[in-house]
C-alpha positions in Angstrom: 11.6 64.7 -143.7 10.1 61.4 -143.7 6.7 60.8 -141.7 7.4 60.0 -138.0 10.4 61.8 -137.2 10.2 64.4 -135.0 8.8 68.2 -136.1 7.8 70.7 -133.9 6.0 73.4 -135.3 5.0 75.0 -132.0 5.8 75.2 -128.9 5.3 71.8 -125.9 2.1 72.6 -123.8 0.4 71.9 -120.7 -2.9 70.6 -120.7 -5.5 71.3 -118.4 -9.0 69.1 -117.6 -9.0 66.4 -120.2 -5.2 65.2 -119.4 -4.0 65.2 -122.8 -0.3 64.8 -124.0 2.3 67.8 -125.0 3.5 67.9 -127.9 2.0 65.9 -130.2 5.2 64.3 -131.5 7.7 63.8 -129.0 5.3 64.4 -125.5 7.4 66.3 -123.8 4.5 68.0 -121.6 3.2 66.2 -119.1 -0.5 65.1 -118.7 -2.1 67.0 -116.1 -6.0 67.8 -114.8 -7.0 70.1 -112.1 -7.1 68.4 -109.0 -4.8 66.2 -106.8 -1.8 68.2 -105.9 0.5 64.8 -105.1 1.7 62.0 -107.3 0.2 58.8 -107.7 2.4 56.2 -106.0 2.8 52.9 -108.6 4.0 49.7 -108.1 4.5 47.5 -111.6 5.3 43.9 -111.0 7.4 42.9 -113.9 10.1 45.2 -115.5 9.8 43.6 -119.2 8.9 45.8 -122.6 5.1 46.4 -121.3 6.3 47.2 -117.6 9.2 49.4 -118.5 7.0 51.4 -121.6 4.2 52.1 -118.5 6.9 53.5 -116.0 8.3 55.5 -118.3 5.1 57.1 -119.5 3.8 57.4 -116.0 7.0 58.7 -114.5 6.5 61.6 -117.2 3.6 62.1 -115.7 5.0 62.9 -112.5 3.8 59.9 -110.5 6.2 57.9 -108.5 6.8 54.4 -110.0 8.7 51.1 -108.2 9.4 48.4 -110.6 9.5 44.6 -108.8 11.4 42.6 -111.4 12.0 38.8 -109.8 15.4 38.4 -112.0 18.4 39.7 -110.5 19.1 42.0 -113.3 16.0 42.4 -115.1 17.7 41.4 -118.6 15.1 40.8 -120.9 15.3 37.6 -122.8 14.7 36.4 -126.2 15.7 37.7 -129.7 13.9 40.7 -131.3 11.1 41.7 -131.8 8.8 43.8 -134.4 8.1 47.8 -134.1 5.1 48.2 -136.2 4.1 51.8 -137.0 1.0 51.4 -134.2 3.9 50.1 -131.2 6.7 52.7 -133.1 4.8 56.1 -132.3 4.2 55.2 -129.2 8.1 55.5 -128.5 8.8 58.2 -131.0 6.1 60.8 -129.7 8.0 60.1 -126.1 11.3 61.2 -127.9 12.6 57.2 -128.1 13.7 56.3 -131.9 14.8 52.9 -131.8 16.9 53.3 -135.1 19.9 54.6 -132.7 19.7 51.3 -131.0 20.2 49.3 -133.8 16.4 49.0 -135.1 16.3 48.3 -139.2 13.4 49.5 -141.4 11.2 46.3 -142.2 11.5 47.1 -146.3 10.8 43.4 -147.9 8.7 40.2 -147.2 9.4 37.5 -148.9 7.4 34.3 -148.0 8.7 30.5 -149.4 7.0 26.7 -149.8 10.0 24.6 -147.3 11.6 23.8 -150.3 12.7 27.4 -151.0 10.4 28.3 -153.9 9.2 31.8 -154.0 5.9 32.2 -153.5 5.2 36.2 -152.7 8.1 38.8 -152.8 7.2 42.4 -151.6 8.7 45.5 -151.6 7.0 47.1 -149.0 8.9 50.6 -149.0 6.0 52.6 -150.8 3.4 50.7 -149.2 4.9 51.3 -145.7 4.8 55.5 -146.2 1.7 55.2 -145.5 2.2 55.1 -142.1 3.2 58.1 -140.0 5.9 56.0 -138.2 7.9 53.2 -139.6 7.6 49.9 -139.4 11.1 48.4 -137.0 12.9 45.3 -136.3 14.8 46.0 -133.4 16.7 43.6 -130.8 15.0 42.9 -127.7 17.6 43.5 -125.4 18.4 46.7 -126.9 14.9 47.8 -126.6 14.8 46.4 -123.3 17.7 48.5 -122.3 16.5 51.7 -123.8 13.4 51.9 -121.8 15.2 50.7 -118.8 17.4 53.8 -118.8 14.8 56.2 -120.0 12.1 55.3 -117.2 15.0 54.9 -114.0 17.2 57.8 -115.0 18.3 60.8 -113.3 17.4 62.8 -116.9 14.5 63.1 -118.2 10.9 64.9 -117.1 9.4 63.7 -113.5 10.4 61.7 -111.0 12.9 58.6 -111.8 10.8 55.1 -111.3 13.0 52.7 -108.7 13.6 49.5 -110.1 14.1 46.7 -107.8 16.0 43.7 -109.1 15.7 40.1 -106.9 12.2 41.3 -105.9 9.9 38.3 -106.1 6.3 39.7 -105.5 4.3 36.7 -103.3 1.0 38.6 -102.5 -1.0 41.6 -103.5 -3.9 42.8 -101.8 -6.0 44.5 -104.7 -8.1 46.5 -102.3 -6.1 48.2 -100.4 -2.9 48.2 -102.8 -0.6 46.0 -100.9 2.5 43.9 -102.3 3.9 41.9 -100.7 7.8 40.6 -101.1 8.8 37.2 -101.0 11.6 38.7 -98.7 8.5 39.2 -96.4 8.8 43.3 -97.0 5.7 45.4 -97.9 5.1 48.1 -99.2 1.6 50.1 -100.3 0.6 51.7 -103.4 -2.5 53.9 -105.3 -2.5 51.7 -108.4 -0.4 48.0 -108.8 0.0 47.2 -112.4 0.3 43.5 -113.0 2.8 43.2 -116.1 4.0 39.9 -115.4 3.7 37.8 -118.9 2.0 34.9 -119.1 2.8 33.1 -115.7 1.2 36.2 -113.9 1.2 36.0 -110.3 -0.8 39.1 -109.5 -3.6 37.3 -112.4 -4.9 35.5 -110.2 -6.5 37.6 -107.8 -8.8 38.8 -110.7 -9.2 35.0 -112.1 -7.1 31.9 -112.1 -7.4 31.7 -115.3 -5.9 28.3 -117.0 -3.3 28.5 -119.5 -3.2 25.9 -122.8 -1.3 24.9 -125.0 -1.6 26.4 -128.7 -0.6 23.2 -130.2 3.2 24.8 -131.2 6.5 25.7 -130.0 8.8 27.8 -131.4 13.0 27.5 -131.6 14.3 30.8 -131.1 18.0 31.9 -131.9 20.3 34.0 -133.2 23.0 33.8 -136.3 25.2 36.4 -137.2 24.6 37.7 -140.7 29.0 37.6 -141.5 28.4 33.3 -140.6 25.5 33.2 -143.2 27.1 35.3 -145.8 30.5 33.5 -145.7 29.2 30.4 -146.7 28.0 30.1 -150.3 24.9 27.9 -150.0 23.8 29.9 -147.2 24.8 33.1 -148.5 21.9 33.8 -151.1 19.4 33.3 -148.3 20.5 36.4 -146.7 20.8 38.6 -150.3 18.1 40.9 -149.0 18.8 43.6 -145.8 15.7 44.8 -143.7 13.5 42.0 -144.8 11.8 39.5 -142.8 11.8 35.9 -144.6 9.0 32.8 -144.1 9.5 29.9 -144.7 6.1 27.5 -144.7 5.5 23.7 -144.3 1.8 23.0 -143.8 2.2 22.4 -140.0 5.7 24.4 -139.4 7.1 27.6 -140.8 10.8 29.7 -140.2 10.9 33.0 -139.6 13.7 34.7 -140.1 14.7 38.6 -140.1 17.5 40.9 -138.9 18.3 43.3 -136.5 21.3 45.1 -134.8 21.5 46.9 -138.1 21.1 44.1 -140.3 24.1 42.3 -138.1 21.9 39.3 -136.9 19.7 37.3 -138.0 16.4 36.2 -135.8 15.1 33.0 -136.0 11.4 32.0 -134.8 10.9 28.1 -136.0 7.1 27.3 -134.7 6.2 23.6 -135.0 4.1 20.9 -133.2 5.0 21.4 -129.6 4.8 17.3 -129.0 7.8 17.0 -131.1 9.6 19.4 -129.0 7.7 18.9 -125.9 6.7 15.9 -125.4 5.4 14.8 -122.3 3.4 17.7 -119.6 6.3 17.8 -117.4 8.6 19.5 -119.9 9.5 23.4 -118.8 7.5 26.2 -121.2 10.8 27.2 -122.0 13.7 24.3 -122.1 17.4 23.7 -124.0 17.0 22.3 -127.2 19.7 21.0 -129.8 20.3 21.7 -133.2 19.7 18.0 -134.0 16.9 18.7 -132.6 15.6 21.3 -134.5 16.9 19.8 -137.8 15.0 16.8 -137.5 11.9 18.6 -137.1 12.5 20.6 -140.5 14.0 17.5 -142.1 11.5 18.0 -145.5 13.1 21.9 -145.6 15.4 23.7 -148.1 18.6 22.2 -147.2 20.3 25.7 -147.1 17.7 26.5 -144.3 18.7 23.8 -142.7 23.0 24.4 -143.1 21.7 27.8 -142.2 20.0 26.6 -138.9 23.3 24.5 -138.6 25.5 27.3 -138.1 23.7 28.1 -134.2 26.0 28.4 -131.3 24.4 25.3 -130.0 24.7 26.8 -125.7 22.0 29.6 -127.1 19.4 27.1 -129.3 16.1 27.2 -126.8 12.1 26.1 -127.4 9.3 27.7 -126.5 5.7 26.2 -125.8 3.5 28.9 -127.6 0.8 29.3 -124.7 -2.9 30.4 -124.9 -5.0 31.4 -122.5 -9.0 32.1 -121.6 -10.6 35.4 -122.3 -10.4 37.1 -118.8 -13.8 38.3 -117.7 -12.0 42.0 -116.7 -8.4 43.1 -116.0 -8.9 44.9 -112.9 -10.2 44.8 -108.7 -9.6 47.6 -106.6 -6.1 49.3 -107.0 -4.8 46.5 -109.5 -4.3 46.1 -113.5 -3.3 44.0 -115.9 -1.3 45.4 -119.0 0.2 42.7 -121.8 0.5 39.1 -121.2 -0.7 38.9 -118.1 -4.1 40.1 -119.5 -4.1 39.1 -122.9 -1.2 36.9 -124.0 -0.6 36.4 -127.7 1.0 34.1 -129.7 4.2 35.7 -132.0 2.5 34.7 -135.7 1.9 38.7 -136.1 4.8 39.9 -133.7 2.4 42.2 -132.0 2.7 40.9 -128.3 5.1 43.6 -127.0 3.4 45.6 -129.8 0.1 45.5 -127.6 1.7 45.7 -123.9 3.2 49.3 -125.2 -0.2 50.0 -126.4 -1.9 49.4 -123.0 1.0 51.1 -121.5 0.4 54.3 -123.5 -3.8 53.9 -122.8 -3.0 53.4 -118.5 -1.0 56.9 -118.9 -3.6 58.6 -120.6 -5.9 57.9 -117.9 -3.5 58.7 -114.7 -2.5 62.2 -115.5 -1.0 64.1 -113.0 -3.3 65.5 -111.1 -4.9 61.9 -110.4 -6.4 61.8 -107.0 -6.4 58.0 -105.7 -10.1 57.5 -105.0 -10.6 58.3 -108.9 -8.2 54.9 -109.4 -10.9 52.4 -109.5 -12.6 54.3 -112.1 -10.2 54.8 -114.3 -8.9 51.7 -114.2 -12.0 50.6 -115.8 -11.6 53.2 -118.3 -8.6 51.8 -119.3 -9.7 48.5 -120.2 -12.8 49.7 -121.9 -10.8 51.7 -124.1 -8.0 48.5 -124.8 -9.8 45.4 -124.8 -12.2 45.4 -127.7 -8.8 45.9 -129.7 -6.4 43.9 -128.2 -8.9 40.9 -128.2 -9.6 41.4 -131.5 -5.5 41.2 -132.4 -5.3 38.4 -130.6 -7.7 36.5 -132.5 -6.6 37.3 -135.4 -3.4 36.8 -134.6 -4.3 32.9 -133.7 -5.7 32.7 -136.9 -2.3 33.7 -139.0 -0.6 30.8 -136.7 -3.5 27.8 -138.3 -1.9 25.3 -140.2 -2.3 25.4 -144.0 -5.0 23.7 -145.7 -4.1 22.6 -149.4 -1.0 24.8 -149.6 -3.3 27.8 -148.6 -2.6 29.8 -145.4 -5.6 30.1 -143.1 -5.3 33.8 -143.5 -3.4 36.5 -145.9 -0.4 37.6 -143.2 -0.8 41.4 -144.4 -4.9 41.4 -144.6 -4.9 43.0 -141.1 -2.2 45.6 -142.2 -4.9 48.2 -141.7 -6.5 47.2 -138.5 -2.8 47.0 -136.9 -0.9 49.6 -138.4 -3.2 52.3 -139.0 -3.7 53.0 -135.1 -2.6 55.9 -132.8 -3.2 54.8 -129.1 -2.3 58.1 -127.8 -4.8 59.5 -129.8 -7.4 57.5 -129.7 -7.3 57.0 -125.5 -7.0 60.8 -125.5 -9.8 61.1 -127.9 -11.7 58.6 -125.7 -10.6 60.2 -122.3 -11.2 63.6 -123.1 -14.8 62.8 -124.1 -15.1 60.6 -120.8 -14.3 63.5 -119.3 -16.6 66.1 -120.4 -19.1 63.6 -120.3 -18.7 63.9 -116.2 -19.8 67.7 -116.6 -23.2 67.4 -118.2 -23.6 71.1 -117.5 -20.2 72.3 -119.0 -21.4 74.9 -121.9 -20.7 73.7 -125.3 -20.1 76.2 -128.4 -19.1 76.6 -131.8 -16.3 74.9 -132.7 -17.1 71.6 -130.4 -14.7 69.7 -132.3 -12.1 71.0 -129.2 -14.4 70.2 -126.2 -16.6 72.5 -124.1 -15.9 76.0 -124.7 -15.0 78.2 -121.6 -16.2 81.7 -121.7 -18.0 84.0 -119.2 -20.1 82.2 -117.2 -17.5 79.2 -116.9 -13.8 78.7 -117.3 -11.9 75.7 -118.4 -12.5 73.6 -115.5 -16.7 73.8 -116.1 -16.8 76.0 -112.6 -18.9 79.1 -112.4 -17.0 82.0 -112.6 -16.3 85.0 -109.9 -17.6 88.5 -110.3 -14.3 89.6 -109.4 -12.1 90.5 -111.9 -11.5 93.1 -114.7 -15.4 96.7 -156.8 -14.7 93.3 -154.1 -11.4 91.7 -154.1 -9.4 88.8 -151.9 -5.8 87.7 -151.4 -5.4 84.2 -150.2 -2.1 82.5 -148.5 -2.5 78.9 -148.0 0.1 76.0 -146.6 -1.3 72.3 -147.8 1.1 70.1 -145.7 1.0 66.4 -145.1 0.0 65.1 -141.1 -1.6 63.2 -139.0 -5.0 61.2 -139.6 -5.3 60.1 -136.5 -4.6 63.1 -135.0 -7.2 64.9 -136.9 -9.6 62.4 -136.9 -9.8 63.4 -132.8 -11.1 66.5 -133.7 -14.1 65.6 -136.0 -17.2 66.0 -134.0 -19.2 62.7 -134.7 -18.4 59.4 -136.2 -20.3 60.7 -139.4 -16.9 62.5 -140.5 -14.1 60.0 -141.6 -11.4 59.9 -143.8 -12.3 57.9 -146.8 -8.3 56.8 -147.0 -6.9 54.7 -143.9 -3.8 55.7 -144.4 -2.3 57.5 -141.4 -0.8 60.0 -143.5 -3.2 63.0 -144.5 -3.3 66.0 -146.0 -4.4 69.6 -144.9 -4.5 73.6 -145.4 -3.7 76.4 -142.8 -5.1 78.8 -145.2 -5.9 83.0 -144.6 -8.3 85.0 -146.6 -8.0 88.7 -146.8 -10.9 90.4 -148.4 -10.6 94.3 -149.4 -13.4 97.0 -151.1 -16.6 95.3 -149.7 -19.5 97.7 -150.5 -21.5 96.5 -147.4 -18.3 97.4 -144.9 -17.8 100.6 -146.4 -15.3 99.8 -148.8 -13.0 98.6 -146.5 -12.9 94.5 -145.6 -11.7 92.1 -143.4 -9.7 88.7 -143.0 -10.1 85.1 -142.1 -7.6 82.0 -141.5 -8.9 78.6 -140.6 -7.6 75.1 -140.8 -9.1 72.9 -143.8 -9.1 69.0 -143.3 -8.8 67.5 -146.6 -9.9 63.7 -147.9 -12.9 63.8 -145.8 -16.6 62.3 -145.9 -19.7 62.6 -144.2 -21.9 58.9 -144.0 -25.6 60.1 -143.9 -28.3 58.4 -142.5 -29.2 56.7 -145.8 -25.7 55.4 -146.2 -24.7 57.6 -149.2 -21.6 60.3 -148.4 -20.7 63.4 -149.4 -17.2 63.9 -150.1 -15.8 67.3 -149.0 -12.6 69.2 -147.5 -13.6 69.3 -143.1 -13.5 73.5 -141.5 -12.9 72.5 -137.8 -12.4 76.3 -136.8 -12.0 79.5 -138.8 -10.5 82.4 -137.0 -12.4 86.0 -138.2 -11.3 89.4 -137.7 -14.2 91.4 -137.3 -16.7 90.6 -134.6 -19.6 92.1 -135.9 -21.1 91.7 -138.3 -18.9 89.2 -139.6 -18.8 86.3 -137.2 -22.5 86.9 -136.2 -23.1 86.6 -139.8 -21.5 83.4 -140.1 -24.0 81.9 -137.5 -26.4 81.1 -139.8 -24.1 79.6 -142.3 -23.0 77.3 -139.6 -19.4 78.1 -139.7 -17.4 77.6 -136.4 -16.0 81.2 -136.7 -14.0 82.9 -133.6 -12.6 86.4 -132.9 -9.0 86.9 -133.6 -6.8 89.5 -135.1 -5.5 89.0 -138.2 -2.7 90.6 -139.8 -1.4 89.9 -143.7 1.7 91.2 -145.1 2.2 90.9 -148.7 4.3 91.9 -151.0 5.5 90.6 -155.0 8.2 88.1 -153.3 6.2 87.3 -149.9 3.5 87.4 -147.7 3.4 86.9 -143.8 -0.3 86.0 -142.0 -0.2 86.6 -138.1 -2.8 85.6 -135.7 -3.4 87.4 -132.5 -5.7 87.8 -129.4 -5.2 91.0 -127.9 -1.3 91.2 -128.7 -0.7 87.6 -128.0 0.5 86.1 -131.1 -0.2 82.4 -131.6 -0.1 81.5 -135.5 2.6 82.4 -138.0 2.2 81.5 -141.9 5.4 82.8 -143.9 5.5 82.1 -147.5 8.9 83.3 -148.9 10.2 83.6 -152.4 7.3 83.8 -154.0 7.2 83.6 -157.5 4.3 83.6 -160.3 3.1 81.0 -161.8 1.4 81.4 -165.4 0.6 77.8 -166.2 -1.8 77.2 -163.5 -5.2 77.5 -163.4 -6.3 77.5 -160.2 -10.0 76.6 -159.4 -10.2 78.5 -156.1 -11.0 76.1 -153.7 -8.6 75.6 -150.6 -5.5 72.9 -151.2 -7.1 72.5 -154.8 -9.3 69.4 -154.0 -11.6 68.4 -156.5 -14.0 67.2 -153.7 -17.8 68.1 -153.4 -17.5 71.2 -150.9 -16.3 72.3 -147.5 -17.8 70.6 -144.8 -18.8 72.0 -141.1 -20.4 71.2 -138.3 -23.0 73.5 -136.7 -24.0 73.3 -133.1 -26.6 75.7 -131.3 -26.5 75.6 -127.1 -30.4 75.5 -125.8 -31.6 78.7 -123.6 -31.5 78.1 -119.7 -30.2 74.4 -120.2 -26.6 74.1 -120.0 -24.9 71.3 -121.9 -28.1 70.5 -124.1 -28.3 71.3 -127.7 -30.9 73.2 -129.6 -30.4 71.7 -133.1 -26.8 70.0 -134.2 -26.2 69.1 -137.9 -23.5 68.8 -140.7 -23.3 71.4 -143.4 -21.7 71.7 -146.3 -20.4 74.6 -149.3 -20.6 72.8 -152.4 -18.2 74.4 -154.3 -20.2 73.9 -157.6 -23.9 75.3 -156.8 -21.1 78.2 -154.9 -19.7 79.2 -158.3 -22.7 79.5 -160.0 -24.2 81.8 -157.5 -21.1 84.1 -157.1 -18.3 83.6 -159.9 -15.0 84.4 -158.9 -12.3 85.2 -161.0 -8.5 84.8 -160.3 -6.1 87.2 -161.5 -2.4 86.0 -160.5 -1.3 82.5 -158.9 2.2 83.0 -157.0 4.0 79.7 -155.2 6.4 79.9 -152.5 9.8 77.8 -151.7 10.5 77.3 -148.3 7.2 78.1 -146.5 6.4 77.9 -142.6 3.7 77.5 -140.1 4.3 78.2 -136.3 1.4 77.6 -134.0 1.6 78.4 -130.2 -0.4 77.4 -127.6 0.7 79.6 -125.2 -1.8 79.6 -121.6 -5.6 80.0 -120.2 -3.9 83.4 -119.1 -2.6 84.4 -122.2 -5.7 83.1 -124.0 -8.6 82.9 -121.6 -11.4 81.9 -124.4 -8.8 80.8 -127.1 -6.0 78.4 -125.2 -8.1 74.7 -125.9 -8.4 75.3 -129.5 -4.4 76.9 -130.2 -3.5 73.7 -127.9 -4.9 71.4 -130.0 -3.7 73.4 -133.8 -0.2 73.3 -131.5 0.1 69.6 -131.8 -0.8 69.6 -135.4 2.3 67.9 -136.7 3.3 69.2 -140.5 5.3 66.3 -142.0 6.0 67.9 -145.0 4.7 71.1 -147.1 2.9 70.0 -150.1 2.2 73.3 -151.8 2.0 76.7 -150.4 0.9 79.9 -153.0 -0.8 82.9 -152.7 -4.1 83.1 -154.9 -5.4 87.0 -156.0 -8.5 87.8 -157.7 -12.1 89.3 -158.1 -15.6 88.6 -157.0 -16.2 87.2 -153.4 -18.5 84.2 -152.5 -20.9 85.3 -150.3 -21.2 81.7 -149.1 -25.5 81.8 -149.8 -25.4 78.2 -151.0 -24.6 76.7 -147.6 -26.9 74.4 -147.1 -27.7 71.4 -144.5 -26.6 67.8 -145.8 -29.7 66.4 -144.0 
């Protein structure tokens, strides 16, 4: 299965306190926090992409949302528009692939001088895998029409959000949320999201802020693919399916790519706006003519230009690309802005709607349900701390990919942000941010081993950080491990300091669910014990000096026996927990269950097992030839809740481990077909356990890499664990 579709490997959960999402793929848990026990009432002004994508997260969240859309039928206009991987996984985690409306893969660029020379051709099929969602071309009216239904429809998880066509919005009152209709109705609400575009009305009671002009303008039209292919000078322009195609002129460049399943092409012509707006009075948006438009390409390939020819002349419009001010905030009282009306962009890196679904998915993070409406003022703060540092910094760069050419050179390389764009999760990186916000508000909450998953609940505080109520009742191993590509910046929310990265930014990562059983330990009698944790391949740790050690991340390691054996792993640092662990295993298979007083919530199966000879396996977990395993130790202060005593990285190295306890493996044994189920299940079910299976829950597993079961001699006894500084 490719990366980005949806897989569930566990069941959708509920979370409580920090508001995060369901299931980490397709959402279809609400956000929820302890506290207000009715819905936030909403009013968006605007029903476009950015507008739409924030009532349909919202209304998932239970709150009740009214759309005010001026048009009469709130069609969105234009062409199409991109779906990078950072916009796309916004939509797909919320169950929404816009490959059944008609979205393509974007699979080629191909970039030309305006006389139709080659100058970079790329296959970017490889190159795009590693993203965990594709990268889409989709129609905007299509797109348009998808959220439309998903947000206002009877189906679907909380309350359907009203949309109001003919509703002209003529005055808000950002204090006490009042909008008023140019119909002279009003109508009150906890939060008023602004997602008006460009021309925003409800701007200006933040700042009037002045729009300019870029210095372009940009044609925009459609062509069906059957007109360009029946022609046969036009024909060889459109050889290539799910590519997007630039032709540049120093000052001018066409843009052309497909959508509607590769049935029409999508034009984007940006020029000199004086020579298609020439004097202040013209419209931002106006008719234009195909003599028009070919006069302004005149020095272009002159199949462009019979290309451009073939336009139904009654669609052909111009654009004045607008910029606008840096706003000095986005929000006053009850009001917010989200997508052009707070940050407008100009389309050189097709990441406008791109960055209004963003902000859409960061204001839902931050109004879970639960939300109590003198928190909104607050929040809505939060929410433009965690978007604009990003969204400003896109829309520079963005400026910069629209400069003229200097000496045949572009200003910028177009795919030299492909990192900074693409390699972003806004659901998990507000959640990550939001979460930690949170806690942040509980000073006292009591933090323990493993922090990576938040304060730790246990018997002198539950989940919420509230006190609790006296009131209620010759050495051998066998190891089973799943390697399985996932989520970076999933896991990346669970490291607990900046220190830890992944030293690849490609969203795609690799890990291990991997269970040790241990058996004829002299110290326990002869008899042994077993442990399961999650290992987070790829990773480094920065020290203070700059160097890094590269290592394989534990976040938590589950431990059957409570004493001695998860004591004893205090001093090593390990962020060990109590579970029961059961491991079945047999020649052709072996089954790992984990459990909390009968409640299962982990399943590894590894089926058809068969041995392999050839290998020489090394021992260490996934077989990474990194440096050693990598943990993070915290130690709570005495009598001062939410302080630390000491807090520090440590490390295994697996080198300086073999030399003080050699292991020796006896038989290697690889499975077809294996499976990992994680459950959440509830505070109930797991009153100490439920935030840390919630989180291992949402661990998507795109794809098993390897799975085996490893047998053999001589146990480390883990003495060489050592702080990294």
């Amino acid at each position: 299965m490719a990366p980005g579709k949806t897989v569930s490997n566990g069941d959708s959960v509920e979370f409580d306190n920090a508001g995060l999402h369901g299931s980490h793929l397709n959402g279809s848990g609400p956000f929820v926090e302890k506290g207000h026990p009715a819905p936030l009432r909403i009013a968006i002004v605007g029903a476009g992409i950015g507008g739409l994508t924030a009532a349909l997260g919202l209304r998932r969240n239970g709150h009740q949302v009214d759309l005010y859309e001026k048009s009469r039928f709130a069609n969105e206009v234009g062409a199409a528009i991109h779906l990078a991987p950072n916009a796309n996984g916004i939509l797909r985690r919320w169950g929404i692939f816009a490959e059944e409306s008609g979205a393509i893969s974007m699979d080629r660029l191909v970039e030309h001088s305006k006389d139709g020379s080659i100058l970079k051709d790329i296959d970017l099929t490889m190159a795009n895998k590693r993203w965990q969602h594709p990268w889409h071309l989709v129609h905007r009216v299509n797109m348009h029409e998808k959220l439309k239904k998903l947000a206002t429809s009877d189906e679907g998880s909380g309350i359907p959000a009203r949309l109001h066509t003919s509703s002209k919005v003529a005055d808000i009152d950002p204090q006490n949320g009042v909008i008023t209709l140019k119909s002279g109705a009003t109508t009150t609400a906890d939060v008023v999201v602004g997602a008006d575009g460009i021309y925003s009305m409800s701007r200006k009671y933040i700042k009037d802020a002045k729009l300019f002009s870029s210095g372009k303008a940009a044609f925009r039209f459609l062509i069906p693919r059957e007109v360009a292919e029946a022609d046969p000078v036009t024909a060889p322009l459109v050889k290539y399916k799910n590519a997007l195609e630039i032709w540049f002129g120093d000052d001018r460049r066409i843009v052309m790519y497909a959508c509607n399943d590769n049935q029409l092409l999508n034009f984007v012509c940006i020029h000199p706006d004086t020579e298609s707006h020439a004097t202040k009075s013209d419209e931002w948006s106006k008719k234009a003519t195909i003599e028009q438009v070919l006069k302004v390409y005149q020095e272009f390939d002159p199949a462009v230009k019979a290309l451009i020819s073939k336009v139904d002349p009654l669609t052909l419009m111009v654009w004045q690309l607008l910029d606008m001010e840096k706003l000095p905030t986005w929000t006053t009282g009850k009001l917010v802005l989200l997508g052009d009306a707070a940050h407008p962009f100009t389309p050189h890196q097709g990441q406008g709607a791109g960055q209004a679904m963003e902000d859409a998915a960061a204001l839902t993070i931050v109004l879970p349900k639960g939300t109590a409406p003198e928190a909104i003022p607050e929040r809505l703060k939060l929410y433009e701390e965690i978007r604009s540092e990003r969204t400003h910094a896109i829309q520079q760069y963005s400026r910069l990919a629209g400069k003229d050419w200097e000496n045949g050179v572009p200003a910028i390389d177009m795919m030299a942000y492909t990192n900074h764009n693409f390699g972003h999760d806004e659901i998990d990186y507000a959640t990550n941010i939001f979460k930690r916000w949170k806690w942040s508000k509980k000073p006292d909450m009591y933090w323990r081993m493993p922090v990576a998953f938040g304060p730790f609940p246990g018997p002198r505080q539950d989940q919420y950080g509230r006190r609790r109520l006296e009131d209620g009742p010759a050495r051998r191993f066998t190891t089973a491990s799943i390697k399985f590509k996932t989520s970076r910046t999933f896991l990346e929310t669970l490291f607990p300091t900046a220190q830890f990265q992944f030293r690849d930014p490609s969203t795609v990562a690799t890990a291990s669910f991997s269970a040790t059983r241990l058996d004829n330990m002299a110290w326990l009698g002869g008899k042994g014990y077993t442990h399961f944790g999650l290992y987070v391949h790829g990773v480094q740790y920065t020290k203070k000096d700059g160097t890094a050690i590269q290592g394989t991340y534990m976040p938590v390691l589950f431990e059957s026996l409570a004493d001695p054996i998860v004591s004893g792993r205090e001093e090593l640092g390990m962020p060990k927990l109590f579970a029961d662990l059961d491991m079945e295993h047999d020649e052709t298979s072996c089954r790992v269950t984990a459990s909390w007083r009968g409640a299962t919530f982990a399943k590894i199966e590894l089926p058809s097992l068969r041995r392999d000879e050839s290998t020489a396996e090394q021992g260490t977990i996934g077989g990474e030839s990194d440096y050693g395993i990598l943990v993070y130790r915290y130690i709570p202060a005495v009598g001062e809740p939410g302080k630390a005593d000491a807090e520090y990285a440590c490390v295994v190295p697996h080198a300086e481990e073999s030399r003080v306890q050699s292991s020796t493996v006896t038989s290697v044994a690889r499975s077809a077909g294996a499976k990992v189920r994680i459950e959440a299940l509830d505070w109930e079910t797991l009153p100490t356990l439920h935030h840390i299976t919630s989180a291992l829950a949402k661990i998507p597993i795109y794809e098993v890499v390897d799975a085996k079961v490893v047998e053999g001699t001589g146990v480390p006894d883990v003495i060489s664990c050592r702080r990294i500084e």
